[in-house]
C-alpha positions as CSV (number, residue, x, y, z in Angstrom):
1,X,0.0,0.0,0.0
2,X,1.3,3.4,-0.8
3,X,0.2,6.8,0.6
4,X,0.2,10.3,0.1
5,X,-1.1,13.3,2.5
6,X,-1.9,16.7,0.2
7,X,-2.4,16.8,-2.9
8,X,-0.8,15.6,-6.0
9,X,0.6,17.9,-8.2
10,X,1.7,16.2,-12.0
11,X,2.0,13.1,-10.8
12,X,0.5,10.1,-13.3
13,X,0.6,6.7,-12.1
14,X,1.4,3.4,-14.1
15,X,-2.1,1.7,-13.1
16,X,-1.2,-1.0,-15.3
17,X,1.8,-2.3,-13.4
18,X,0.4,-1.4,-10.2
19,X,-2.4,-3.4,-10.4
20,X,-0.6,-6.4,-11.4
21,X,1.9,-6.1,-8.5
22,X,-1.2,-5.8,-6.1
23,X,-0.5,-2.5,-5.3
24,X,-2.7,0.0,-3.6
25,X,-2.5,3.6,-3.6
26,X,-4.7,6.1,-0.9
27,X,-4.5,9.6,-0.3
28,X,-6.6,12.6,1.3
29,X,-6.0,16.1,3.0
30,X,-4.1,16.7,6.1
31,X,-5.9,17.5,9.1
32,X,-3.4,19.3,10.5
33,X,-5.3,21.6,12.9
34,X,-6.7,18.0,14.1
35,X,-3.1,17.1,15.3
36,X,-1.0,20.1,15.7
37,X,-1.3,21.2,19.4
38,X,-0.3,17.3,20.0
39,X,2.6,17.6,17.8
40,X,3.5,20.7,19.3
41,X,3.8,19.6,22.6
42,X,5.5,16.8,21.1
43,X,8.7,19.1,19.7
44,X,8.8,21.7,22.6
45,X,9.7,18.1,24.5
46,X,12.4,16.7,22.2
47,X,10.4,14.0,21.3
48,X,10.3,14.6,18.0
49,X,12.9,16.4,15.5
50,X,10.4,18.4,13.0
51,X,13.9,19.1,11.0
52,X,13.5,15.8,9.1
53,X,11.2,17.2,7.1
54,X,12.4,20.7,5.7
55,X,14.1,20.8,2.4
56,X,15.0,24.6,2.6
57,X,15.6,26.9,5.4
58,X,15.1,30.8,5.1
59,X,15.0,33.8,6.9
60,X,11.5,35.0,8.3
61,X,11.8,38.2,6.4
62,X,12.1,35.6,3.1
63,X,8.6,34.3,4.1
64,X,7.4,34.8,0.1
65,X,10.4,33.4,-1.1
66,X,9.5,30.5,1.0
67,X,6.0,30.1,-0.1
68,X,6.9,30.7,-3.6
69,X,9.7,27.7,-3.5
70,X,6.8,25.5,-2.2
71,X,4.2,26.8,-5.0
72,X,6.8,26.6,-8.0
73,X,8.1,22.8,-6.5
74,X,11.6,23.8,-5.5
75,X,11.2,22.9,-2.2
76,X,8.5,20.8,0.0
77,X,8.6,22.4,3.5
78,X,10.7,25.4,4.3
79,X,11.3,25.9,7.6
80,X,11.5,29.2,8.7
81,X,14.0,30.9,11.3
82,X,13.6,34.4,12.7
């Protein structure tokens, strides 16, 4: 089984060869409101390293530059530091 979170942006699939490998695919929004304060919580306590998952790091004041990175697929998360 194979999963996403978000949604796909140019991505075709070859359903051919997946369905004769008996492979699944699922997908759907983030509910990230849902889970955040746990997450939080779960950072602020060094439970969790967030940092896996930024591509690009920028300063606050480069906040569009960040966002437009994201938008035009040069990066996936940017983390932002102030």
């Amino acid at each position: 089984m194979v999963g996403w979170v978000g949604a796909p942006h140019g991505v075709e699939l070859p359903m051919q060869d997946l369905f004769w490998r008996n492979v699944g695919v699922r997908g759907g929004p983030a509910p990230v409101r849902q889970y955040l304060p746990d997450l939080l919580d779960r950072v602020w306590n060094r439970q969790i390293d967030p940092g896996k998952v930024f591509d690009k790091v920028l300063p606050l004041k480069q906040v569009a530059d960040g966002y437009r990175a994201m938008d035009q697929r040069r990066a996936i998360k940017v983390l932002l530091r102030p």
